[in-house]
Structures are given as C-alpha cells and as structure tokens.
C-alpha positions in Angstrom: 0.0 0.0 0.0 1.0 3.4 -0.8 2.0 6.1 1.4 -0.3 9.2 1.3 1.9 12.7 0.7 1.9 14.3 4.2 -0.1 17.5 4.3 2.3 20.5 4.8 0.9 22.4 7.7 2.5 25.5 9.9 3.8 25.2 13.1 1.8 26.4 15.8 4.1 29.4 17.1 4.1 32.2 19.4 2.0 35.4 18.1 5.1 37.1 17.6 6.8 34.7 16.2 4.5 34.4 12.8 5.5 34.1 9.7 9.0 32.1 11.0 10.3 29.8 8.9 13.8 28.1 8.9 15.5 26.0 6.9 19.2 24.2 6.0 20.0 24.3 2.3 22.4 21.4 0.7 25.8 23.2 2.4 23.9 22.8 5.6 23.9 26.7 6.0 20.6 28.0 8.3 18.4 30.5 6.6 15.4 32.1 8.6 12.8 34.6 7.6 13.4 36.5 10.8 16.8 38.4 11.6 18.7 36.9 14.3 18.4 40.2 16.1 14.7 39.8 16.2 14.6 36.1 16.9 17.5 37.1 20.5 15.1 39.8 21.1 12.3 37.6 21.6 14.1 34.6 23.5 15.5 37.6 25.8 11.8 39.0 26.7 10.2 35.2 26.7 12.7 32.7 27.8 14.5 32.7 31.6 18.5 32.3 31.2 18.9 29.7 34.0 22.4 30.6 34.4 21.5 34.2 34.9 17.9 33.1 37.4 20.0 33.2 40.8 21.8 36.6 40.4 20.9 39.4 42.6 21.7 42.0 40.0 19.4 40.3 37.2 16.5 43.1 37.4 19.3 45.5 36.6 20.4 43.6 33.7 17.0 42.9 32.0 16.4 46.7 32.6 19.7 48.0 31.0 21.3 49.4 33.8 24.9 49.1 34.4 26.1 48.0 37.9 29.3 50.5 37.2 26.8 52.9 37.7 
C-alpha cells in the first residue's frame, strides 16, 4: 500500500513569532525569515537564562542598567 503525501501544515508558534520559517539548504547553511536580532530579542523578553535566574543583580540587567553605575 502506498503512502499518502503528508499535508504541509505550519507550526503552531508564538503570536510574535508568525511568519517564522527556517530552513538548511544542501551546504547545511541555516536560513530564517526573521533576523537573528529579532529572533535574541524575543528569547530575551520570553525565555529565563537559568544561568542568569539566581543573580541578585538580574533586574538591573533585564532593565539596562549598568552596575558601574
């Protein structure tokens, strides 16, 4: 028996995060349809660092500020 052709069907994703699409072409290169500033600025604002989690000073990172300051 013959194997149906699997239906193509998007990825359920984030609301911000539609209309990604990745892929690896033949020299095994990454290509996305989002920059990879946008794609860091979204795991920074939606994903916890768990290196970062037990730091004192991690408000002041996530809000910019300097501890120089």
């Amino acid at each position: 028996m013959a194997k149906k052709p699997k239906k193509e069907e998007n990825p359920k994703v984030h609301k911000d995060l539609e209309g990604f699409k990745m892929s690896i072409n033949s020299f095994g290169e990454i290509s996305s349809s989002f920059s990879i500033e946008k794609l860091n600025e979204f795991l920074n604002k939606n994903v916890e660092d768990k290196k970062l989690k037990d730091r004192e000073d991690i408000d002041d990172i996530k809000e910019g500020k300097s501890s120089d300051s």
